[in-house]
N, C-alpha and C positions, 0 to 999 in steps of 0.2 A: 504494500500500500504506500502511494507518495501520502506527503504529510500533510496536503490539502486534502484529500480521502480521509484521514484518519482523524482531521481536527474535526472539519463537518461532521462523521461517523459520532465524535467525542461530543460535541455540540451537542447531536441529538437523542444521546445517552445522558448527560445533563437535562434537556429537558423532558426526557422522560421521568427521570428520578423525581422532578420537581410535580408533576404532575401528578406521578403515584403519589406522594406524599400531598398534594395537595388534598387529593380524593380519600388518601386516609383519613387528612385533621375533620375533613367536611365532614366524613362519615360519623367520627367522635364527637365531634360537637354536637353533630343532628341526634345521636343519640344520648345524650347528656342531657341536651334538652328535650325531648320529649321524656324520658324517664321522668323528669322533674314536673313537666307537666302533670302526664297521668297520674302523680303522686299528687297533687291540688286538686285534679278535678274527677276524684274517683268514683264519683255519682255520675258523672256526665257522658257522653259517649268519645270511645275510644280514640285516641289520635293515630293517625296511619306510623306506623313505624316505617314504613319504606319514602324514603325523600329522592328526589331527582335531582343529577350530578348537577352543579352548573354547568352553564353552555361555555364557562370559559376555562374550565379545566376541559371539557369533552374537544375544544377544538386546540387548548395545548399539547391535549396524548395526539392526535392526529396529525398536528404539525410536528412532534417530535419523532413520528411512527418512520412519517414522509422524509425527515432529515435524516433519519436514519438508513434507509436506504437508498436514497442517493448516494450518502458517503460508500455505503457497500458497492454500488455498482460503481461508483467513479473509482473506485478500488480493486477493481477483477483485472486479470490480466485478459489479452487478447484470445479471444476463441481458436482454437483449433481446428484445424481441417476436419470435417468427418472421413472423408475416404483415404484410408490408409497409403493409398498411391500419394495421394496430394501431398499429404503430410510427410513423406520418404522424401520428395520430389520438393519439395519446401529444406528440407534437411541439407540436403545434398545441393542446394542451391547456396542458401544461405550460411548454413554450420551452426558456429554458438553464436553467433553473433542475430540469428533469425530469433531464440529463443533468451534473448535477455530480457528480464523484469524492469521494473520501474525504479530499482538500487544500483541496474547496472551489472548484476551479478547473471549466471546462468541459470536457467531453473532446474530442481531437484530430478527433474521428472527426461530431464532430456539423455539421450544413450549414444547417441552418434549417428554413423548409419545404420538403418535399420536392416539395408541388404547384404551387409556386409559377409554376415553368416553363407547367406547362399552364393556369394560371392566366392568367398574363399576356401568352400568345401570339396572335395576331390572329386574330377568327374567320373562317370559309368566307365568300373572296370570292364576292360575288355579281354574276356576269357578265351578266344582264338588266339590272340597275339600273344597272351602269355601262356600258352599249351605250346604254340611254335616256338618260345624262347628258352621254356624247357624242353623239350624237342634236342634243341640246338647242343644246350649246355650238356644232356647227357649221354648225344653222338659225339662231343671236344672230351669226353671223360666223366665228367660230373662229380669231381670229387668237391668235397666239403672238406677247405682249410681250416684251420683253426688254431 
């Protein structure tokens, strides 16, 4: 994450906190008071216990929700290819230098080339040519030095 990502991200981790807490004190005060109520008016009819948030905590958790991820996505690295070809073919274009982060550094995830393996594995023995090369060696003698 660059540090503009992560302050905004921090921002609206901050103003979540403040919110929750806001909607906590709200909730204890509302019930403080009405407990105290229903204790004065206990002949009379019952006071709703359920109170409704304010509209200006309900629209700080939603702006802090919103702040919050924007900082996330302005903090993702770039998408990758889905087609395994593309992404080889991205590799082998570019190197580390295709897959550095926003530090500058390389990412965890990167391996090299991916074809390398099929690249540098041995081809289809061919079981003729070496029947005739043994053939060869044990019409010259065949001995085994050692």
């Amino acid at each position: 994450m660059t540090w503009l990502s992560t302050s905004i991200t921090g921002f609206g981790f901050v103003l979540l906190a403040h919110a929750c807490y806001s909607a906590h004190e709200h909730s204890a005060l509302h019930s403080t008071s009405t407990a105290s109520l229903s204790s004065l008016t206990s002949h009379g009819p019952s006071v709703s216990a359920v109170a409704a948030l304010p509209i200006d905590i309900s629209i700080e958790t939603i702006v802090a929700i919103l702040t919050i991820c924007l900082g996330l996505v302005l903090g993702t690295p770039e998408l990758r290819p889905i087609q395994w070809r593309v992404w080889a073919g991205q590799i082998e274009r570019e190197g580390e230098k295709g897959f550095m982060n926003g530090d500058g550094e390389v990412d965890k995830d990167y391996v090299g080339n991916p074809f390398k393996v099929l690249e540098s594995r041995p081809g289809f023995v061919d079981i003729r040519k070496q029947r005739k090369e043994f053939a060869e060696w044990v019409r010259e003698g065949g001995s085994v030095e050692g």
